[in-house]
C-alpha positions as CSV (number, residue, x, y, z in Angstrom):
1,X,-57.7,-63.1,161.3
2,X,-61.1,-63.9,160.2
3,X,-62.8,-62.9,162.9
4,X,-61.3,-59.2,162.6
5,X,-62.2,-58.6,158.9
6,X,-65.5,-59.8,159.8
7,X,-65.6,-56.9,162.5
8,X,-64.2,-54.6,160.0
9,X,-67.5,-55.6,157.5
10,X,-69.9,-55.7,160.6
11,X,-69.4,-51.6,161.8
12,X,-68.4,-50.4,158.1
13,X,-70.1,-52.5,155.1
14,X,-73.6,-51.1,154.1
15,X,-74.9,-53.9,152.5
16,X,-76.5,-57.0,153.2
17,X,-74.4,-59.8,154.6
18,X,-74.6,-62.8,152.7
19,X,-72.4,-65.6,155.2
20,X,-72.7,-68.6,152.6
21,X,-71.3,-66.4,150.1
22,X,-68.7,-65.5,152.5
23,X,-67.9,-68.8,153.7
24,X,-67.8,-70.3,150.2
25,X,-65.1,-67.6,149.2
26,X,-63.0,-68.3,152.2
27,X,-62.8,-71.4,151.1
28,X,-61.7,-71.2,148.0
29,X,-59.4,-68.1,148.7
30,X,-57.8,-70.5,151.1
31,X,-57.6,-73.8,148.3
32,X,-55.8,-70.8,145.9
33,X,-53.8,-70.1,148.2
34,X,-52.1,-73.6,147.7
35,X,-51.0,-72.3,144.2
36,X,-51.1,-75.8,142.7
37,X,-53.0,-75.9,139.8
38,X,-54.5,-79.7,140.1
39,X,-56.0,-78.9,143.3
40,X,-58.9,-76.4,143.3
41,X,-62.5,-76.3,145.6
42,X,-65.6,-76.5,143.6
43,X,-68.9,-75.1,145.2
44,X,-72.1,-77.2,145.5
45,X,-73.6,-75.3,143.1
46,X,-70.5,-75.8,140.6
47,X,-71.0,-79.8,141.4
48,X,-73.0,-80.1,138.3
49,X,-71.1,-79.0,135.7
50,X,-68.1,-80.7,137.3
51,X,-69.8,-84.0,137.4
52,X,-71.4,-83.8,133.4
53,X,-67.6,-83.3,132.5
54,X,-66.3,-85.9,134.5
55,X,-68.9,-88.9,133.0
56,X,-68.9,-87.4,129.7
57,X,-72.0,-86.5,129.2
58,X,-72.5,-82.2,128.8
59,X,-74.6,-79.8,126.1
60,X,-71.8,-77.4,124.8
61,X,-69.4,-77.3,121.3
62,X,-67.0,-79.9,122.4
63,X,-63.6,-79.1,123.3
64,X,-61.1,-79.8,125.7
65,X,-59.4,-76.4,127.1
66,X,-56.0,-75.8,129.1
67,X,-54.7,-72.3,130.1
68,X,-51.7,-71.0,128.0
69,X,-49.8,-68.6,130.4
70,X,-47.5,-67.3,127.4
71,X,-50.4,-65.4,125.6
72,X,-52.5,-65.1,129.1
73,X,-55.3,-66.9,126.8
74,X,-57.7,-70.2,126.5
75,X,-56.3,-72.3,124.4
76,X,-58.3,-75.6,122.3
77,X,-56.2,-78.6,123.6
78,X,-58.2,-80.7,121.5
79,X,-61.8,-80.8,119.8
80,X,-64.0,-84.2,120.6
81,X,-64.9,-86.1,117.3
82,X,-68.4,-85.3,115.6
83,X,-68.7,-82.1,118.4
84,X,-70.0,-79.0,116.8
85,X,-66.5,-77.6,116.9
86,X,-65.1,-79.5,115.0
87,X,-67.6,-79.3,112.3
88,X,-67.0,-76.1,112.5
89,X,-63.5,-76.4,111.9
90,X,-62.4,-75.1,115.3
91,X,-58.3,-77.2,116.3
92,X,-55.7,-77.6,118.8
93,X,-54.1,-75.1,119.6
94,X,-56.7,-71.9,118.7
95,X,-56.7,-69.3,121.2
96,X,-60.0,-68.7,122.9
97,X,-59.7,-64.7,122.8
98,X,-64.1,-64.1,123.8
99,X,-66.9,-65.5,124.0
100,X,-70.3,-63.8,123.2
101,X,-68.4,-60.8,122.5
102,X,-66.8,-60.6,126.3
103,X,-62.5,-61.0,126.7
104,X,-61.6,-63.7,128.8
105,X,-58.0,-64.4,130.0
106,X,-56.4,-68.0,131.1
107,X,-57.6,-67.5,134.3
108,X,-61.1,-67.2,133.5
109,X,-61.2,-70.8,132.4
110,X,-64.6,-71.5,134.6
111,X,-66.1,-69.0,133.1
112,X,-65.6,-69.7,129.9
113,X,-66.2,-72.7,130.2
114,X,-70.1,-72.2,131.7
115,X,-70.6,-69.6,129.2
116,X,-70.0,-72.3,126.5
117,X,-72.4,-74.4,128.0
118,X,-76.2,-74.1,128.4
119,X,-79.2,-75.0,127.2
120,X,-79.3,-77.1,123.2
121,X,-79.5,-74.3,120.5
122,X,-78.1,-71.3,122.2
123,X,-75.8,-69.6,119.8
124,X,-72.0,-68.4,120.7
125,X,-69.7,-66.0,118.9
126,X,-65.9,-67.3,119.6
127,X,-63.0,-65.5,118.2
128,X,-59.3,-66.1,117.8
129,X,-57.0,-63.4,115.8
130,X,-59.2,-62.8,112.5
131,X,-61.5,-65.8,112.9
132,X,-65.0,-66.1,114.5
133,X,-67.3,-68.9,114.5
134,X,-71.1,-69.1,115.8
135,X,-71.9,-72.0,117.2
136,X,-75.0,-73.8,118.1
137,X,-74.5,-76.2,121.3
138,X,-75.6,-79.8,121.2
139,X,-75.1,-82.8,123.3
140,X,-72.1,-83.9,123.0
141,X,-70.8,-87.4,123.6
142,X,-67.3,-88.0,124.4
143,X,-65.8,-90.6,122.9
144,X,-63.1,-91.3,125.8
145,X,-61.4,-94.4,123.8
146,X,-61.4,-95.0,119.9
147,X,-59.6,-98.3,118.5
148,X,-58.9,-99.3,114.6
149,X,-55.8,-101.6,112.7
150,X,-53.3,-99.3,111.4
151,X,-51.4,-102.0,109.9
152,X,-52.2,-105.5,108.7
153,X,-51.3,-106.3,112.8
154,X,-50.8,-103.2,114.3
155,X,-53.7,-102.3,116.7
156,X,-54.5,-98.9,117.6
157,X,-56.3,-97.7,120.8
158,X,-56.6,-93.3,121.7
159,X,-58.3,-92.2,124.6
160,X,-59.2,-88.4,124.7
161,X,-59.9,-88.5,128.5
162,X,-60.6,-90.7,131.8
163,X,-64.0,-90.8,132.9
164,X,-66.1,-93.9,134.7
165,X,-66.5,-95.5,132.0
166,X,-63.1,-95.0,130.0
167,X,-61.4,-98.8,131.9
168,X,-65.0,-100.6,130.1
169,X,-64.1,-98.9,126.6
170,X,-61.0,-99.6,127.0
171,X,-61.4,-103.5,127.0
172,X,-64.1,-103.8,124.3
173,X,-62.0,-101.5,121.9
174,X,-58.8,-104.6,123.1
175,X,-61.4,-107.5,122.5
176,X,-62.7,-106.0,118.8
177,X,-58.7,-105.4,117.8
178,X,-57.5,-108.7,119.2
179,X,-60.4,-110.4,117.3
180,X,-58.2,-109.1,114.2
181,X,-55.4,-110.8,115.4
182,X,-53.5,-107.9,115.9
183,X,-49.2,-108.7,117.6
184,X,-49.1,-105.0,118.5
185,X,-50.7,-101.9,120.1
186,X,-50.0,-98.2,120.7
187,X,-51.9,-97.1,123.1
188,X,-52.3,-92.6,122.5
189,X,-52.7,-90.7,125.6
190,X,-51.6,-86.9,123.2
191,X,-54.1,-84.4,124.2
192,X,-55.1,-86.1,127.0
193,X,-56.9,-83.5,129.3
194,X,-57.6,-86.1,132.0
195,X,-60.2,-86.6,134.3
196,X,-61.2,-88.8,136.6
C-alpha cells in the first residue's frame, strides 16, 4: 500500500521529498493506529524531552497534564510543589484552554507540552475560563516521593510520579519515618501521572 501512495507523490507532488519525514510519520501513523493510549512512538528528536520528564529533571512551570475527552481540553492533574505554577496558584483540575495565545485541544497534549517548555525566563500566557496567568519557566525539580508523621505513629509517604530515582526516595523517606517509630504508613499514589 505504501509503495502506491509513494507512486502517487512521485508523478503528482511538486515539492521536495523529504523520506525521513516520511518514514517518521509512517511510523507513527501506524503506532496510532493501535488506538491505545499508553502506547505511542516518540521520534529521535522528541527523545529529549521524553527523557528530562522521565528523570525529573525539565525547565517549564511544573505540572502534570492528562487529556480530558469530556471538554476536548488539557486538564492540570496536579501541580509539583515549589513549581512556578503553583506559586502562581494554578490546581488540579484547571483546564488548559491556550497557551501563548494559540487553542489547543486534548489531543494536542505534545504540543502543549513543548510550548511550555523552553529556555529559563521565557514568559507564557495560559488561560482557563476567565483566568490567565503569565508565567516565567524555571527548573523545576520533581519531588517524586514526600514523607512526614501525621499522627504521633502514623507515617506518611506520597509519590507524585515514578522516575529512576523514585525506589531510592522511597527508602530514605521509610528510614527517616521509621526513625520516628512510626506502627503505620499510607502510602499516596492520587494524582499519580506515572512514569517510568
Amino acid at each position: 500500500k505504501l509503495d502506491k501512495y509513494r507512486e502517487i507523490i512521485d508523478k503528482y507532488y511538486l515539492g521536495e521529498v523529504d523520506e525521513s519525514k516520511l518514514e517518521e510519520g509512517a511510523i507513527k501513523g501506524y503506532i496510532e493506529g493501535l488506538d491505545d493510549p499508553y502506547t505511542e512512538y516518540i521520534s529521535k528528536d522528541d527523545m529529549d524531552t521524553y527523557l528530562d520528564d522521565t528523570m525529573g529533571n525539565f525547565v517549564g512551570i511544573g505540572i502534570y497534564m492528562i487529556k480530558n475527552t469530556k471538554y476536548d481540553k488539557i486538564q492540570v492533574l496536579s501541580t509539583i510543589k515549589g513549581s512556578p505554577a503553583e506559586n502562581a496558584g494554578i490546581q488540579a483540575g484547571d483546564l488548559i484552554v491556550s497557551v501563548d495565545g494559540v487553542e489547543y485541544k486534548a489531543d494536542d497534549m505534545t504540543a502543549v507540552s513543548n510550548k511550555i517548555k523552553g529556555e529559563e525566563g521565557t514568559e507564557l500566557l495560559r488561560g482557563s475560563e476567565n483566568v490567565k496567568y503569565e508565567l516565567t519557566r524555571s527548573k523545576v525539580k520533581v519531588n517524586q516521593v514526600e514523607g512526614k508523621v501525621i499522627s504521633d505513629d502514623i507515617g506518611y509517604i506520597k509519590f507524585t510520579s515514578f522516575d529512576e530515582t523514585t525506589a531510592e526516595d522511597f527508602k530514605k523517606q521509610y528510614q527517616e519515618l521509621a526513625k520516628k517509630n512510626i506502627k503505620s504508613l499510607i502510602i499516596d499514589l492520587r494524582n499519580n501521572g506515572g512514569g517510568i
